[in-house]
Steps between C-alpha positions, in 0.01 A plus 500: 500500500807628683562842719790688378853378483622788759182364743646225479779552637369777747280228658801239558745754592278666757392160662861408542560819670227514766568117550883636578415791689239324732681149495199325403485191203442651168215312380296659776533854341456355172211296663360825626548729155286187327226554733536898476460461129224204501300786721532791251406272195153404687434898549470484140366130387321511802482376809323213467765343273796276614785678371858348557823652398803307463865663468771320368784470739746528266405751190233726734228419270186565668162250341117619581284176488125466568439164682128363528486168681253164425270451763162261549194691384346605816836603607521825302541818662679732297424475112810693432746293638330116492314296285317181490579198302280517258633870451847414491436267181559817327838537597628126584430153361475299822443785776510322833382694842809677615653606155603871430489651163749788440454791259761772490400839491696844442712618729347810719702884510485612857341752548588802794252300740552145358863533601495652826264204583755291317768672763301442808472125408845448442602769826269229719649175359785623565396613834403157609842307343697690694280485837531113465853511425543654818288287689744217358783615573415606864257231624820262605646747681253560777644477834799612385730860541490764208709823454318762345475884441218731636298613189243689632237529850127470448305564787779375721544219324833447324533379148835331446693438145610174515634471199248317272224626656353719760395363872331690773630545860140592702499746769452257777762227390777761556665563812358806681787720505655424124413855267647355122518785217468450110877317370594352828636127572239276687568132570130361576336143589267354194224440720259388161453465148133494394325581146341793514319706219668825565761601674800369659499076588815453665464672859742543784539512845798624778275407811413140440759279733590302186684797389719522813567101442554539168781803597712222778465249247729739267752592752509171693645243268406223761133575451545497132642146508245389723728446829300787708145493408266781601187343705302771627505899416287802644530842396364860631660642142702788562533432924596176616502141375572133640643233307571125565769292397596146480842318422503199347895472542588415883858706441280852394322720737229665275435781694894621447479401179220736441642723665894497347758689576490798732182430373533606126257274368184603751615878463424409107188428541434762767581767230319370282200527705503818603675476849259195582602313803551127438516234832645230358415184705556159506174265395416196741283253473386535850243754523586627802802509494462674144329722678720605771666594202316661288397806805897560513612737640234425810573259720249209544420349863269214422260397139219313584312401159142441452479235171146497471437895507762537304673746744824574644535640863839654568603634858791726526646721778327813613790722356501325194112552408543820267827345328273143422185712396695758324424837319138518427529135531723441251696187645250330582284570195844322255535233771158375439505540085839313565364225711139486380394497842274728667743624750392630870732700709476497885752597771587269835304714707202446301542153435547417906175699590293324227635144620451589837113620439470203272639298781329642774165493295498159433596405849132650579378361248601146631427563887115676398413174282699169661460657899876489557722686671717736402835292479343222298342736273892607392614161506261447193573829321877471535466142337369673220112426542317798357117412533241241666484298140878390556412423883239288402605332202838450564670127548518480871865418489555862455344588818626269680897580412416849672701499852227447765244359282365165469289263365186598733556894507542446089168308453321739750641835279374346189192368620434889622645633188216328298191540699627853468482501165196257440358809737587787256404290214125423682463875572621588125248253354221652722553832394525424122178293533342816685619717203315300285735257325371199324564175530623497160817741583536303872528151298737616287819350567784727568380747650563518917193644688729806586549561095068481485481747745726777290307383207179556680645887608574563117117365406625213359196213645468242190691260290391765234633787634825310564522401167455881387814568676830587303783322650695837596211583674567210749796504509606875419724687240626800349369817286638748336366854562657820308766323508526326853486179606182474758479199693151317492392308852380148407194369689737140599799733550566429820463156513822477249283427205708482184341587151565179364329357788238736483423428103502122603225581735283726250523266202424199690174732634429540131521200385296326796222812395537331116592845401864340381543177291734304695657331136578852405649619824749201468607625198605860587174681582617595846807640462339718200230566768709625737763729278153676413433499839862695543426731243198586652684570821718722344233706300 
């Protein structure tokens, strides 16, 4: 049987027009009015039957068909819509296990409920086209620049019409002193495009430092092409940002190319941003030197860089101390997101008392240990000797191409050098011992008496104990707390213990104990071992 001739037509003519109106296929509304209909025809067959309804695409004419499928005899669930094979006999000559048998029943009238259910189907379907549409369309063009106009501002967040869709503009991705009202312009940064269940997907940003590349990149044609590329950026949105450029062409300065002229292109930009100050400087491989530029407008004296630590240590003049550090530490604070580097800022008066302690301090240090005088004692620190283990280790042609020194005053400052330090080691060793180490910890290679003594302070007396021990607690780390980064005191610290050496040491206690298969620390245990041991660190 067949609805109406002018339901026909009603169904087909309002599928095209959602389909228009929300830009979506269709077959999906049609798709959706089937399912709308196959749920008010089980409200009456009931529920437990598998009702389909098929509408023509081309005459509107909607067919209700009960489908029961052939399954194996312990396989039947639901009477109403399957049957077994021996059931299905009834109905088919040669029923086979997967077969579907197809009666057509009358067509429902919706009801008042029926089709307000009907609606909400077809209102959801709908719903969820369009959403994916619009993740579609907008999932290629993350990272990119978008005009838009303000719709509306939910709890400080904006949401932005952006044509075929809505995006959202959060409270803390906008610069601090922007205020947007319903039906203005906004040109934003498509930070992400994510599926979400409800609201917007596509959201924006005018604080991340793409955004500000993204801007020179449309008013410098250079960087477009690829001539001037952009190699590091750090932003304080809505204050002050650094920027740093490269030129690939020899015959173009990429800093005045950035800049344009009378400065036109950076003023751009500048606008754009709110009345954000841009330092526009030129990117060098050379760290330091990069450096020197990146705390522009500060003058730099000396950088002295620390590759292990991972630190930077930059002396500038007296005068120029509050320009390098700048407000609320602002310069400093871009100069190290520019560099990476964990910048520290001291000025010459500083640094000249702290080498002069440090030299007078090891000078002491040198005549209260080898029994020299005073003048030898700065001989050795001025050739760069720091402690006793260089004196006494060091090939004796290095002491010997000190002026004054020779072969016999060499041999007789390394000989005292050692018995010096066999000396500290003895006393070390007795100490531990008399704090109850075991043999088991002293026999334990690498480990210097000096290191069993800490141990011995922090109750650590066994192979057991050692093998307890997390590697940041050797060899120290960092927490967070509310917030803060708390630095944790390792036990080995101070003997320039670093965690990989320090998880060396534990596993190989662990395994020696049998508590760790040696086979399976080969194959990746440790390092597994020790991320947990991180994570406990930072618990």
């Amino acid at each position: 049987m067949a609805i109406t001739s002018a339901n026909q037509l009603e169904l087909l003519q309002t599928a095209e027009a959602v389909a228009r109106e929300k830009m979506i296929d269709p077959e999906l509304v049609i798709q959706a009015m089937e399912d709308s209909l196959a749920r008010a025809a089980k409200s009456r067959y009931g529920a437990d039957n598998d009702i389909r309804v098929k509408i023509d695409r081309k005459t509107g004419r909607a067919t209700f068909a009960r489908v029961r499928t052939v399954v194996e005899d312990d396989s039947v669930e639901n009477h109403h819509a399957q049957l077994t094979v021996k059931q299905a006999k009834n109905y088919l000559a040669d029923p086979k296990i997967g077969d579907e048998i197809i009666d057509d029943v009358p067509p429902v009238d919706l009801g008042r409920i029926a089709a307000q259910s009907a609606k909400q189907v077809i209102l959801q379907k709908v719903r969820e086209a369009e959403r994916d549409r619009q993740y579609e369309e907008f999932r290629d063009r993350k990272g990119t620049i978008i005009n838009g106009v303000v719709k509306r501002e939910e709890y400080g967040n904006l949401i932005v019409d952006v044509g075929r869709g809505e995006a959202i503009l959060r409270r803390n991705e906008k610069i601090g002193r922007e205020a947007y009202r319903p039906n203005d312009r906004i040109r934003c940064y498509i930070k992400d495009v994510r599926r979400e269940a409800r609201g917007p997907q596509i959201f924006l940003s005018r604080t991340d430092p793409q955004f500000m590349a993204e801007l020179f990149k449309m008013e410098v044609p250079e960087i477009y092409d690829g001539i001037i590329e952009i190699k590091a950026m750090a932003r304080d949105p809505g204050s002050r940002a650094k920027i740093a450029v490269i030129s690939y062409d020899n015959s173009i300065d990429p800093v005045g190319a950035c800049v344009g002229m009378r400065g036109s292109r950076v003023q751009a930009v500048v606008n754009e941003l709110q009345g954000e100050k841009i330092d526009i400087i030129p990117w060098n491989q050379d760290q330091a030197t990069f450096l020197v530029n990146a705390l522009q407008p500060a003058e730099v004296s000396k950088v002295v860089i620390d590759e292990e630590g991972g630190k930077i240590e930059v002396v500038v003049p007296d005068e120029q101390l509050s320009l390098a550090i700048g407000r609320r530490g602002q310069n400093v604070r871009l100069a190290s997101q520019l560099t990476g580097l964990d910048i520290d800022i001291v000025t010459e008066s500083d640094e000249s008392a702290r080498r002069q302690a440090e030299f007078a301090e090891r000078t002491k240090l040198f005549m209260d240990t080898l029994d020299i005088d005073e003048m030898m004692a700065q001989l050795l620190v001025a050739e760069g000797f720091t402690n006793l283990e260089e004196v006494a280790y060091v090939d004796l042609d290095e002491l010997t191409s000190i002026d004054g020194f020779d072969e016999a005053t060499a041999g007789e400052l390394q000989a005292r050098a050692r018995d010096h330090l066999e000396e500290v080691s003895r006393k070390a060793l007795e100490t531990a011992r008399a704090m109850g180490v075991e043999d088991s910890l002293v026999n334990f290679e690498g480990l210097t008496p000096q290191m069993l003594e800490a141990l011995a302070h922090d109750d650590i007396k066994t192979l057991e104990d050692f093998a307890t021990c997390a590697d940041w607690e050797l060899a120290g780390g960092w927490t967070t707390v509310n917030g803060q980064r708390v630095k944790d005191e390792g036990v080995l610290e101070k003997f320039e213990m670093s965690l990989e050496e320090a998880q060396h040491l534990v596993m190989t206690a662990r395994v020696m104990l049998g508590w760790v298969d040696p086979t399976e620390l080969s194959a990746g245990e440790g390092p597994a071992e020790g991320a947990a041991q991180d994570e406990e660190a930072g618990a």
